[in-house]
C-alpha positions in Angstrom: 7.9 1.2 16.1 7.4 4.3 14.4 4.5 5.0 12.7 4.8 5.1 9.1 1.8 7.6 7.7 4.4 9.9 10.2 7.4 9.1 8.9 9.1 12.4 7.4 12.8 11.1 6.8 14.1 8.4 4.3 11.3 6.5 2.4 10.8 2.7 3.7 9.2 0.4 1.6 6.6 -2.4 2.6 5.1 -5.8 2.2 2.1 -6.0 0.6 0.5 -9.3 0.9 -2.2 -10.6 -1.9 -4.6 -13.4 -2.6 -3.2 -14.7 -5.2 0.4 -15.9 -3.4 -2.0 -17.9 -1.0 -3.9 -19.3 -4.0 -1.5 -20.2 -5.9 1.8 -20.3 -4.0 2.8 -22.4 -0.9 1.9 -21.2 2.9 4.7 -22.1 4.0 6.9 -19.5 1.7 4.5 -17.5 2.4 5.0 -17.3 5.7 8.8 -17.3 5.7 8.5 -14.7 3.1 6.5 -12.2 5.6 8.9 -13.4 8.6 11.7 -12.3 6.3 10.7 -9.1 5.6 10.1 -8.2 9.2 13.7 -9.3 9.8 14.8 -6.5 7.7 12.9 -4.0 9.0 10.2 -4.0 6.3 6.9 -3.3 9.3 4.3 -2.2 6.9 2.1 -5.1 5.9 -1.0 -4.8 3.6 -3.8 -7.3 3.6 -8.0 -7.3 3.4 -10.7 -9.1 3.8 -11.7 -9.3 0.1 -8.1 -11.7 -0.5 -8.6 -15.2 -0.3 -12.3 -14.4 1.7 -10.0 -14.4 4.7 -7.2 -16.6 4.0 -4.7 -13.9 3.4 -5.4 -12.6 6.6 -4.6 -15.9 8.8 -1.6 -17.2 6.8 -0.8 -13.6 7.9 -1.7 -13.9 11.3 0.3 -17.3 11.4 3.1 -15.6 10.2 3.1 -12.7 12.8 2.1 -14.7 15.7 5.1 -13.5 18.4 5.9 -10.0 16.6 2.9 -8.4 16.5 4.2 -5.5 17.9 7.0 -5.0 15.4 3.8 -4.8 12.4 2.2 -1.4 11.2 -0.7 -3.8 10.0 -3.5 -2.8 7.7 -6.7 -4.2 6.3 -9.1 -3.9 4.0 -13.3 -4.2 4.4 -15.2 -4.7 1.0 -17.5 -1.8 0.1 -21.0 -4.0 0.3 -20.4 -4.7 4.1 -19.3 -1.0 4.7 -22.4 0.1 6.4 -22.1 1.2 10.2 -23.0 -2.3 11.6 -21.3 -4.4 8.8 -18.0 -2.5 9.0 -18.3 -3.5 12.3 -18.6 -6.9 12.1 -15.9 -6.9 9.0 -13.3 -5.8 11.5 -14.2 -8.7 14.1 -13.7 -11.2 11.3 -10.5 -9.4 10.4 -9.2 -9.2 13.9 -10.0 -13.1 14.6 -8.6 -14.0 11.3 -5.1 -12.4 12.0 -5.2 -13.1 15.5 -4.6 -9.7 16.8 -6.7 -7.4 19.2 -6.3 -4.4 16.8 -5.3 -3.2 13.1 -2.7 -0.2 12.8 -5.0 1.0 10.2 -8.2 0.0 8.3 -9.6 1.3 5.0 -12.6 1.0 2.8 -11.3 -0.8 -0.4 -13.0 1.0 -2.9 -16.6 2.9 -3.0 -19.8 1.4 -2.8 -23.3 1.3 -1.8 -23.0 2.5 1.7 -23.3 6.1 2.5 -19.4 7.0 3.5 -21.1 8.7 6.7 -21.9 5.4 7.6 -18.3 3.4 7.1 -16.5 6.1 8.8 -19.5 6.7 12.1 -18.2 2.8 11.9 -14.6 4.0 11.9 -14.8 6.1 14.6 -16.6 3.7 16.8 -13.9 0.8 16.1 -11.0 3.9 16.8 -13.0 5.1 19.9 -12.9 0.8 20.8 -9.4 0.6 20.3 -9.9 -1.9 17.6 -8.3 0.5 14.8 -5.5 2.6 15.5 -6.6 5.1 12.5 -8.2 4.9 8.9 -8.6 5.6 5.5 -9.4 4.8 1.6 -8.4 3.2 -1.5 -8.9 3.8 -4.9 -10.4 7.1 -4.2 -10.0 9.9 -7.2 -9.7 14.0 -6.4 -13.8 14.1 -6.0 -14.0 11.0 -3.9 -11.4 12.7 -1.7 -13.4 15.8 -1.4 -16.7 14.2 -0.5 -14.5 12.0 2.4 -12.9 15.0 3.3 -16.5 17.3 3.7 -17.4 14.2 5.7 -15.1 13.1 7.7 -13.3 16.5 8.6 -10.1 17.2 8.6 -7.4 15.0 10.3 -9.4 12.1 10.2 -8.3 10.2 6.9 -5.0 8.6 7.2 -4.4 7.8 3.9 -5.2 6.9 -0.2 -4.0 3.6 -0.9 -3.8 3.8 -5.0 -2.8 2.1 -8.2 0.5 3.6 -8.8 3.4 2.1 -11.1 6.4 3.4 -13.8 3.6 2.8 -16.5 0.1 4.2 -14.6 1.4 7.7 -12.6 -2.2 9.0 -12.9 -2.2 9.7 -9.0 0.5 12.9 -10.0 -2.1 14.9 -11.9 -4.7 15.3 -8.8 -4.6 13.0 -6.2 -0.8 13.3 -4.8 -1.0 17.0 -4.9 -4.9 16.6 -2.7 -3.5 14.5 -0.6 -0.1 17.0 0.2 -2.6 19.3 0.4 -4.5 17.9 3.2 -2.1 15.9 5.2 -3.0 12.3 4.0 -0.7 9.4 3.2 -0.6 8.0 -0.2 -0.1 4.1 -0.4 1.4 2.6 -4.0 -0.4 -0.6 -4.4 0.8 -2.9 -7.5 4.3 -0.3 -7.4 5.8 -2.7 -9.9 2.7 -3.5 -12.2 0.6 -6.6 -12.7 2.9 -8.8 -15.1 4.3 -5.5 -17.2 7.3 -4.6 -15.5 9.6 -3.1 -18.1 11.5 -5.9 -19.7 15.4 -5.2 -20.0 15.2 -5.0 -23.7 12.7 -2.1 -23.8 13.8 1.5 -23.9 12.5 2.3 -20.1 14.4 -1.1 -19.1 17.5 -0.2 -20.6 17.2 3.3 -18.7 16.6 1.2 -15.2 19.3 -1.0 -16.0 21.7 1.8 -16.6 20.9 3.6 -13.4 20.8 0.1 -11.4 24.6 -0.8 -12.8 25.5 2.3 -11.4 24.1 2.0 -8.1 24.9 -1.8 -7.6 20.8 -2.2 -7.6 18.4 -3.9 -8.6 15.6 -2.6 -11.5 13.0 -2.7 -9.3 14.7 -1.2 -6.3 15.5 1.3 -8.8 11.6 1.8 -9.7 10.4 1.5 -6.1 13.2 4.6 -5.3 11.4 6.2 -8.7 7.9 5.7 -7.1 8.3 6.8 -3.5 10.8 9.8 -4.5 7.9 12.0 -3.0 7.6 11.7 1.0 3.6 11.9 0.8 4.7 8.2 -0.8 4.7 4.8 0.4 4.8 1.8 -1.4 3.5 -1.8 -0.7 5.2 -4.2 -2.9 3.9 -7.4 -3.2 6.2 -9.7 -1.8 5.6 -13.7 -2.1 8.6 -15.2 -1.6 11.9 -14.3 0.3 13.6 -13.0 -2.8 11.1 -10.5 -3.1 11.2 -9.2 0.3 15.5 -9.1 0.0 15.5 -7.1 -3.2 12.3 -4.4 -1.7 14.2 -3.9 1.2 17.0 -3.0 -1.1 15.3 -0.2 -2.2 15.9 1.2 1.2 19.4 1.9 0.8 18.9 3.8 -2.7 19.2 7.2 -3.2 18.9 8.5 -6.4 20.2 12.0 -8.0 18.5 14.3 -10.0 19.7 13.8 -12.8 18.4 9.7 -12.5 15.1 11.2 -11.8 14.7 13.1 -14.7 15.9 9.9 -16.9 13.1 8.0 -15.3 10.5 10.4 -16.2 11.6 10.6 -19.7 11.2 7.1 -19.9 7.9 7.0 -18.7 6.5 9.9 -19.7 3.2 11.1 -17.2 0.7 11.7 -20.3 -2.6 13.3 -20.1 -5.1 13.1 -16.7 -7.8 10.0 -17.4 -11.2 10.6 -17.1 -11.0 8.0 -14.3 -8.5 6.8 -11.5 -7.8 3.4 -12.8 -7.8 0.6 -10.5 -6.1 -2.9 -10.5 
């Protein structure tokens, strides 16, 4: 399986996998849903500790069970156990709960407490073990980049795994470019929003609509080509049942022109750099 982060060709897009599906949706679609998305070639799957305080991760590791080695699988350890010794011990649980004797890549979820000298010593320990294959951040703005970057080293962070949607494109002001810069991935969590995906009677749905007629598409395929137009740029779209999964991996035979693009970007216009890099 190739690794993704590496991938220099055609974007793919992923399965990201939340809480809330398991909370509130059945296992056993769950499940299929993830098994699905594997069929169609759809490798990169998202999960953390934080997401269901383990749950996520063994419906997951129920749903792998067999085809392990077909995953790029990533997870998650919550910034108040990121010191050196409770990274550590994060990554155990995490490793027991999805049944697995390692994790493609593993990333601190957002900053915290914990000195990152600490999480990433722990880091390198769990890559030296063989129990992480490679590692990075989320939610991590320009300056948070530069401090990981001054302490880590270079060649060291994998990638930013970041808010990024057709109404919140914050990441292109700063943290794209710092990332192309420095050779690390950037990961589009919540590429489709959290409940506000443009509606087909709004001006920016009308434009997707249009531009999805022409392509035999989908909206969202349409978006998810939008968002990971860049190659620095993989998305993880949340995918809780089968239909989901069928219409990201859709998204993988899209090509849009130039012309598309700049529609897009009309229609949802960058605006002004936030004080802040929000977070979902």
């Amino acid at each position: 399986m190739m690794h993704p982060f590496g991938t220099s060709g055609r974007k793919f897009a992923a399965i990201g996998q939340g809480s809330w599906y398991i909370e509130q949706g059945d296992k056993n679609e769950a499940v299929a849903a993830l098994q699905r998305g594997l069929d169609l070639g759809l490798c990169h799957v998202d999960t953390a500790e934080m997401y269901g305080d383990g749950r996520s991760e063994a419906i997951l590791g129920e749903a792998i069970a067999g085809r392990r080695d077909e995953v790029f699988l990533v997870s998650k350890v919550l910034p108040h156990n990121a010191s050196k010794t409770g990274t550590r011990a994060a990554c155990e649980r995490s490793l027991r709960h999805l049944k697995t004797d390692r994790l493609d890549c593993y990333l601190l979820h957002w900053r915290g407490p914990h000195p990152l000298a600490e999480t990433f010593a722990a880091f390198e320990v769990l890559k030296a073990e063989g129990k992480i294959l490679s590692w990075g951040v989320s939610n991590f703005d320009e300056d948070d980049l530069d401090e990981a970057l001054a302490v880590a080293g270079k060649g060291k962070i994998a990638c930013n795994q970041v808010l990024y949607h057709l109404r919140e494109r914050a990441i292109e002001h700063a943290v794209i470019p710092w990332c192309e810069r420095n050779g690390v991935a950037v990961t589009a969590y919540s590429p489709f929003g959290h409940n506000d995906f443009p509606t087909s009677g709004s001006a920016g749905g009308k434009v997707l609509a249009e531009i999805a007629a022409a392509h035999e598409a989908t909206a969202r395929q349409v978006a998810l080509a939008f968002l990971t137009r860049r190659a620095s740029v993989f998305a993880i779209p949340k995918a809780g049942t089968q239909a989901h999964v069928e219409d990201n991996a859709g998204a993988l035979r899209l090509t849009l022109t130039q012309d598309e693009l700049a529609r897009i970007e009309a229609a949802f216009p960058l605006g002004r750099k936030p004080a802040s890099l929000p977070m979902l």
